[in-house]
C-alpha positions as a Markdown table, in Angstrom:
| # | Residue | x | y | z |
|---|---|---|---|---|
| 1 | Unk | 23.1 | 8.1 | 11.7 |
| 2 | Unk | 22.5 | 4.4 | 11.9 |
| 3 | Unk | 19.9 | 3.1 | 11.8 |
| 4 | Unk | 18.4 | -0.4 | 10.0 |
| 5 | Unk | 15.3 | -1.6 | 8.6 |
| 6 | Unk | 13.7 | -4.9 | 6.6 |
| 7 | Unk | 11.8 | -4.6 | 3.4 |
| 8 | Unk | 10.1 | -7.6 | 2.2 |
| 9 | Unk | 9.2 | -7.0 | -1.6 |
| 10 | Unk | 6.2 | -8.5 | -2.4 |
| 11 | Unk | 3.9 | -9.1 | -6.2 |
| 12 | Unk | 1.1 | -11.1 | -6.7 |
| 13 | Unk | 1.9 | -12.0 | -10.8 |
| 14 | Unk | 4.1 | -15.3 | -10.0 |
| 15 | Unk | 4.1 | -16.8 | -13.0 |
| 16 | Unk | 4.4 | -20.9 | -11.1 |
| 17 | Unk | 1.9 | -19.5 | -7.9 |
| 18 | Unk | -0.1 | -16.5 | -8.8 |
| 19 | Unk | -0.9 | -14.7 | -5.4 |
| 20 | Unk | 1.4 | -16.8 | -3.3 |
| 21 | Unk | 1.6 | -14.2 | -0.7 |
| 22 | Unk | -1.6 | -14.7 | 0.2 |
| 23 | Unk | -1.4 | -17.7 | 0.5 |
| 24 | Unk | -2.2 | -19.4 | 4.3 |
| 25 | Unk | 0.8 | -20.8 | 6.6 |
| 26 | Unk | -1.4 | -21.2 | 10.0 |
| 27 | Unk | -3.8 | -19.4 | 9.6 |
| 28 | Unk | -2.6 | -16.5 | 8.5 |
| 29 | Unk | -1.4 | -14.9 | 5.0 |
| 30 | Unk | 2.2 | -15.6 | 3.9 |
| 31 | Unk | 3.6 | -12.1 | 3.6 |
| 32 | Unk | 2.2 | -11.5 | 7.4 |
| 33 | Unk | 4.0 | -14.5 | 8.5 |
| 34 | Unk | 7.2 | -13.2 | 7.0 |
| 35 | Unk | 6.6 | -10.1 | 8.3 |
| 36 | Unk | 6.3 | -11.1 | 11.9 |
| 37 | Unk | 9.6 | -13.4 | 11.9 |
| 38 | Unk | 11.3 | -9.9 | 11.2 |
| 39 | Unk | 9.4 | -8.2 | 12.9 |
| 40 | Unk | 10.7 | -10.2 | 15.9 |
| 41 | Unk | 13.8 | -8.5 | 15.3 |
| 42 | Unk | 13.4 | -5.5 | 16.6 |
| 43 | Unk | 13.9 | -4.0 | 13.2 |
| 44 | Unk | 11.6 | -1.5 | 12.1 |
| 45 | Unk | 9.8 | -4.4 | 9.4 |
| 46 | Unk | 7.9 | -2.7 | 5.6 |
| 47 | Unk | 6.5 | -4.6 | 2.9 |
| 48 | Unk | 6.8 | -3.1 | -0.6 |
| 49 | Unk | 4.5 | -3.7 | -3.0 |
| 50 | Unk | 2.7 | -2.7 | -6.4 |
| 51 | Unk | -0.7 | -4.4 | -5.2 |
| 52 | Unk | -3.3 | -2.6 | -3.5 |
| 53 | Unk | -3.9 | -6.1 | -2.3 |
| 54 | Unk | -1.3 | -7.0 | -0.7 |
| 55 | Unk | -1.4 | -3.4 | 0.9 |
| 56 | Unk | -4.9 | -3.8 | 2.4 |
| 57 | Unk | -3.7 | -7.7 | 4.1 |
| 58 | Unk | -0.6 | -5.7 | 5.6 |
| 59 | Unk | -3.1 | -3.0 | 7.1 |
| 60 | Unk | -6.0 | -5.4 | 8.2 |
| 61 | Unk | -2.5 | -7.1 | 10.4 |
| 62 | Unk | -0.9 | -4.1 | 11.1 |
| 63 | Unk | 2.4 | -4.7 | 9.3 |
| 64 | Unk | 3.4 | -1.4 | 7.5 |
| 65 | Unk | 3.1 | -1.4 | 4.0 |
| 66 | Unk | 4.6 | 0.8 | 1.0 |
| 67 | Unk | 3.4 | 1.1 | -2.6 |
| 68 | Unk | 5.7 | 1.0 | -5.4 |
| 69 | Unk | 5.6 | 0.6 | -9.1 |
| 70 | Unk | 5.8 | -2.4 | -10.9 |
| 71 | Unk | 9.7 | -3.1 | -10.9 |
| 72 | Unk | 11.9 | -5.6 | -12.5 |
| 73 | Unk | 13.4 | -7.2 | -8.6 |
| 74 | Unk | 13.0 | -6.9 | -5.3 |
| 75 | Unk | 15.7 | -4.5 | -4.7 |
| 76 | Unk | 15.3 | -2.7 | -7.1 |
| 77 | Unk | 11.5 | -2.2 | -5.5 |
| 78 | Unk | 13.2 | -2.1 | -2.1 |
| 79 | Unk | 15.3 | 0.6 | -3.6 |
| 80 | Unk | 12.0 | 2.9 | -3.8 |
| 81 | Unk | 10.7 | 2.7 | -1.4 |
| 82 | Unk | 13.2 | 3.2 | 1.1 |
| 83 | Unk | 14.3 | 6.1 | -1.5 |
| 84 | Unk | 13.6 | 8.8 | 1.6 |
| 85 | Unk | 14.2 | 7.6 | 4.7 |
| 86 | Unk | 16.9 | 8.2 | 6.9 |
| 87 | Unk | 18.5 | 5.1 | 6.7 |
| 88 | Unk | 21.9 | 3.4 | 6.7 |
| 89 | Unk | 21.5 | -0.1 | 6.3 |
| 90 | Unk | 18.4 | -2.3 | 4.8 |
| 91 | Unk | 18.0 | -5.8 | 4.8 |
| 92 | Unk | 16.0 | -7.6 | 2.1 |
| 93 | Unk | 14.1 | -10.3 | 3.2 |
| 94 | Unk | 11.8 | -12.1 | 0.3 |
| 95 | Unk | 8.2 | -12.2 | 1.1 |
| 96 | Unk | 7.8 | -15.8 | -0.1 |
| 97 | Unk | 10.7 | -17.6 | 2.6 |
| 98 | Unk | 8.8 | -18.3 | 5.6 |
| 99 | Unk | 10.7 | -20.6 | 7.1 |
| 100 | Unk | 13.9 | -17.6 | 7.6 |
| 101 | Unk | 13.4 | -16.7 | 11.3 |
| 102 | Unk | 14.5 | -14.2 | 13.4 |
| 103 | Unk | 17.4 | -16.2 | 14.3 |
| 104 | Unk | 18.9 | -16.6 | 10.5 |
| 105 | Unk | 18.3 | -12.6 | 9.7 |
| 106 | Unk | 20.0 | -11.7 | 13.3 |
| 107 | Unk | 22.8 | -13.5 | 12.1 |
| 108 | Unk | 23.2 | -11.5 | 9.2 |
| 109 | Unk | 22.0 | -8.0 | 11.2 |
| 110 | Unk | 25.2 | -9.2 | 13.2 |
| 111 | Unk | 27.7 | -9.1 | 10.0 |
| 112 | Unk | 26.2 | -5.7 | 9.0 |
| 113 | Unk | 29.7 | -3.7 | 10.8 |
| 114 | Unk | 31.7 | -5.7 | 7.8 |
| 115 | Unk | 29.5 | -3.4 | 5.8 |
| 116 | Unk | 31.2 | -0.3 | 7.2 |
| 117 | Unk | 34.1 | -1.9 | 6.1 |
| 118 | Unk | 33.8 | -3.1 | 2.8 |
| 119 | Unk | 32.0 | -0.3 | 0.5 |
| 120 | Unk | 31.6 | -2.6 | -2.0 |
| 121 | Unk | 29.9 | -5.4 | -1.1 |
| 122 | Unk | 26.5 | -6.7 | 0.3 |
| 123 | Unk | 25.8 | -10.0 | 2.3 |
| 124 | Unk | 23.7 | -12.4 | 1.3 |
| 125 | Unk | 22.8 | -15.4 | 3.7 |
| 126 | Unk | 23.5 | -19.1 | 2.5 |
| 127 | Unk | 22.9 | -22.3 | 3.2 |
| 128 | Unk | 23.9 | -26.3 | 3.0 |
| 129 | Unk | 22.3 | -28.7 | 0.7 |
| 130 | Unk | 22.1 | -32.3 | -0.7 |
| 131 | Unk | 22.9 | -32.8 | -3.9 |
| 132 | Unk | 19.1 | -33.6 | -5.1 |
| 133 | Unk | 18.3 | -29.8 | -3.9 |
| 134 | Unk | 21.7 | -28.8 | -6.3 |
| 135 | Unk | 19.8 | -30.4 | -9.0 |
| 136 | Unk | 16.5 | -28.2 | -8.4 |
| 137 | Unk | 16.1 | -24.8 | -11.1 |
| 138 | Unk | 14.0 | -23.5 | -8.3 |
| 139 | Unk | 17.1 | -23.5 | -5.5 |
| 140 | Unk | 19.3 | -20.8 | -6.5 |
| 141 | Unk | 23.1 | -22.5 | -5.9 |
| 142 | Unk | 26.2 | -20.8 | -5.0 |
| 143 | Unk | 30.0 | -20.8 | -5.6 |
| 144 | Unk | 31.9 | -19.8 | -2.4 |
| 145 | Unk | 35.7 | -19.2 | -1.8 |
| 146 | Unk | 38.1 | -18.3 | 0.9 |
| 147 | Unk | 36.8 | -20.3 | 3.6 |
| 148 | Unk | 33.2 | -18.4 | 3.4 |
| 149 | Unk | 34.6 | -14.9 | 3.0 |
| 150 | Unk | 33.6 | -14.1 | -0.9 |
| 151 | Unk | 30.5 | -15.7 | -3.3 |
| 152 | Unk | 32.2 | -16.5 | -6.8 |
| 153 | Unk | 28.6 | -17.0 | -8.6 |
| 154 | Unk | 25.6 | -18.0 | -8.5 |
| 155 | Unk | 23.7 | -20.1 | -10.8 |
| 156 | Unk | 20.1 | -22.2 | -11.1 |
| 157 | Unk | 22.9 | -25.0 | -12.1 |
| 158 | Unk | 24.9 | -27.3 | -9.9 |
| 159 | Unk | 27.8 | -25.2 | -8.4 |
| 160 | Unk | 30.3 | -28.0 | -6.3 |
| 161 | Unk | 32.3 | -26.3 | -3.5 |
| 162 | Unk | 34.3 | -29.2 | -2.4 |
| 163 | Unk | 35.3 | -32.7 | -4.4 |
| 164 | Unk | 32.6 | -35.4 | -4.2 |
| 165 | Unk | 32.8 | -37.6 | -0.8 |
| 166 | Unk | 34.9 | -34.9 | 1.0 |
| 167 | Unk | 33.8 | -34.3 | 4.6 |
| 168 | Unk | 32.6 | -30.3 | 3.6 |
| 169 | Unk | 29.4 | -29.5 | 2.0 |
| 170 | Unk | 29.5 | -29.8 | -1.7 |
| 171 | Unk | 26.5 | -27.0 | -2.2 |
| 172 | Unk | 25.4 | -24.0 | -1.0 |
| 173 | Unk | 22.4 | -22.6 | -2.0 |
| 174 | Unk | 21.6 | -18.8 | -1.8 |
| 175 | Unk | 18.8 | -17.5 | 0.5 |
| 176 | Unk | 16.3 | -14.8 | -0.3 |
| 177 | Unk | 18.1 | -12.5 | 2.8 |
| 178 | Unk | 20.7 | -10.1 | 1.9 |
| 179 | Unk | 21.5 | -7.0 | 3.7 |
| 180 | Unk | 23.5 | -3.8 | 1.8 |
| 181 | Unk | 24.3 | -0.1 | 2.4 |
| 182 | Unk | 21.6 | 2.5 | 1.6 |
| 183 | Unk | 24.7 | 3.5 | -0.7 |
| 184 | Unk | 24.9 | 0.5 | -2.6 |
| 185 | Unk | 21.4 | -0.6 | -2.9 |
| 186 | Unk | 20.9 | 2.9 | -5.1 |
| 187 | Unk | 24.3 | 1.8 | -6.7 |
| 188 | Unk | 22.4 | -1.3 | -7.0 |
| 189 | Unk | 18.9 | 0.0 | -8.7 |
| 190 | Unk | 21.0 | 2.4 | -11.4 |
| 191 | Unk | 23.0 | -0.9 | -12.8 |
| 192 | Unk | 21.9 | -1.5 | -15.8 |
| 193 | Unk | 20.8 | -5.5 | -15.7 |
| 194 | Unk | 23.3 | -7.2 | -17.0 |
| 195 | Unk | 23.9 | -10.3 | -19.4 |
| 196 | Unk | 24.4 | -12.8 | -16.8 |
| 197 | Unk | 22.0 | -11.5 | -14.5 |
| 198 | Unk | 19.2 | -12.0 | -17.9 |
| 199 | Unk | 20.4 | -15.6 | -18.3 |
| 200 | Unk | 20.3 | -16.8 | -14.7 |
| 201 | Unk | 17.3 | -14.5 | -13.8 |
| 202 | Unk | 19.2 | -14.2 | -10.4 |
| 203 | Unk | 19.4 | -10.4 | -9.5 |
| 204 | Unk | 22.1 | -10.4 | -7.4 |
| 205 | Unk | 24.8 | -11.1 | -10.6 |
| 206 | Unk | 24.4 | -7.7 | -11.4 |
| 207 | Unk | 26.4 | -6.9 | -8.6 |
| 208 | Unk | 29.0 | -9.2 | -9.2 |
| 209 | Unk | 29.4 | -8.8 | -13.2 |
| 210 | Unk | 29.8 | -4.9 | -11.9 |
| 211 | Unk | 32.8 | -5.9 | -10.3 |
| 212 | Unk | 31.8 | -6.0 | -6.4 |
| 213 | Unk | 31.8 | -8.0 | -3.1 |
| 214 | Unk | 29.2 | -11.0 | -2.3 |
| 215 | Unk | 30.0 | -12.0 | 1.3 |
| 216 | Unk | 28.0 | -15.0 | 2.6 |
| 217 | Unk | 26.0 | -15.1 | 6.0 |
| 218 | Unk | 25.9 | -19.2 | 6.7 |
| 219 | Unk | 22.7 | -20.0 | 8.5 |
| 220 | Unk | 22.1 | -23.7 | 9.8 |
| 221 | Unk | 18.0 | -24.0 | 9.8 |
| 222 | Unk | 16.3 | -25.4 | 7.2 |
| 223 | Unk | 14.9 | -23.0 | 4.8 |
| 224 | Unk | 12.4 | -23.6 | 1.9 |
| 225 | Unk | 11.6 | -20.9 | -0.7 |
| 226 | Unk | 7.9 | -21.7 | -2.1 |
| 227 | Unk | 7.8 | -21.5 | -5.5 |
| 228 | Unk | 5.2 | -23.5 | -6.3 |
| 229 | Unk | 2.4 | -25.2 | -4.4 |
| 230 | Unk | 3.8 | -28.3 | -3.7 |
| 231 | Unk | 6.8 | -25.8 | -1.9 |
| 232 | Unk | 3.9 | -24.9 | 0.2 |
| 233 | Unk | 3.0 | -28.4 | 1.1 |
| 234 | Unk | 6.2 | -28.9 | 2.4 |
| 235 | Unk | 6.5 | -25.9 | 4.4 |
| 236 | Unk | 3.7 | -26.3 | 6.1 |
| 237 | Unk | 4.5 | -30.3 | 6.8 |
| 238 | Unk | 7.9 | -28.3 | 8.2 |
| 239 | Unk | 5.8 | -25.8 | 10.6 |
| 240 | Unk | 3.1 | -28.9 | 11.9 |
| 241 | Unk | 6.2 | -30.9 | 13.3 |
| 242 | Unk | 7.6 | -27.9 | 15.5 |
């Protein structure tokens, strides 16, 4: 068996943009436009979800829905609802990056054999910035090594991957895309949350402080998480110019 599908966690309660995934990118609600750059995939495409809210948008657009509890991260939510399907890979794709097309999560869907490989690890798509988005709490920045085969860390801090005024980015920032074992995402949901994981509030440190395997996907489009409004502004000033 093997067989892959993409869960899009979703929650209304954002603290900086309650209800963002409601909110409209032309003309239709965020978490449907997510949905249908994935869906574009081929991949069988659910969102997950602890609002009957969010549930009854899916339905009225036909994108396949799946209640959960309230839970601590998106994996861990992905990691119930996907509890009982016959599955052996998933790819998480946050409900609140828009601008991640089909393009960026084939080119992690195409890294997902290293996954048969490597027991341990999950990949987790990355991309290039300037140093002004390095500086940004909301951009979620990344350490990586080996000539882009292992993240180090990730941090809501500056991480420099090359000396100032070489030729090679100096920043990477970490992408709301990651794509894991059905095996390692339970692995993933019974670790308890650990100390860096609390200070960071970045979910994917659990993994590492538990001793495993980050392995970045580079994608080359521009991405732009919204966290806030004004992120929303910009995205859509990104979608008119296409």
């Amino acid at each position: 068996m093997n067989k892959t599908a993409i869960f899009i966690p979703a929650r209304m309660g954002s603290t900086r943009f309650p209800g963002k995934p409601l909110a409209p990118i032309d003309g239709i609600p965020m978490i449907v436009y997510c949905a249908r750059n994935a869906i574009k995939t081929g991949l069988e495409v659910y969102v997950c979800t602890d609002s009957e809210e969010i549930k009854a948008v899916c339905s009225l657009y036909k994108i396949k829905a799946i209640m959960t509890p309230d839970c601590e991260t998106g994996t861990d939510r992905i990691a119930i609802a996907a509890k009982n399907m016959s599955l052996s890979h998933v790819i998480n794709l946050q409900g609140d990056e828009p601008l991640i097309d089909s393009d960026s999560i084939n080119l992690v869907i195409s890294m997902l054999p290293i996954l048969d490989k490597k027991e341990n690890a999950i990949i987790n798509a990355i991309k290039d910035i300037n140093s002004e988005e390095a500086f940004d709490p909301n951009n979620v920045k990344c350490a990586v090594l080996e000539n882009f085969s292992i993240i180090q860390y990730l941090s809501r801090k500056p991480l420099l991957n090359s000396e100032e005024g070489s030729e090679k980015p100096n920043y990477f920032k970490q992408l709301g895309l990651y794509a894991m074992s059905v095996n390692n995402l339970q692995k993933f949901a019974n670790m308890p949350k650990g100390e860096l994981e609390k200070a960071e509030r970045i979910e994917l440190l659990r993994w590492l402080e538990n001793g495993k395997e980050l392995i970045p996907c580079r994608v080359y489009k521009e991405t732009i998480s919204v966290d806030t409004p004004n992120d929303l502004v910009k995205v859509l000033s990104k979608i008119n110019q296409k």
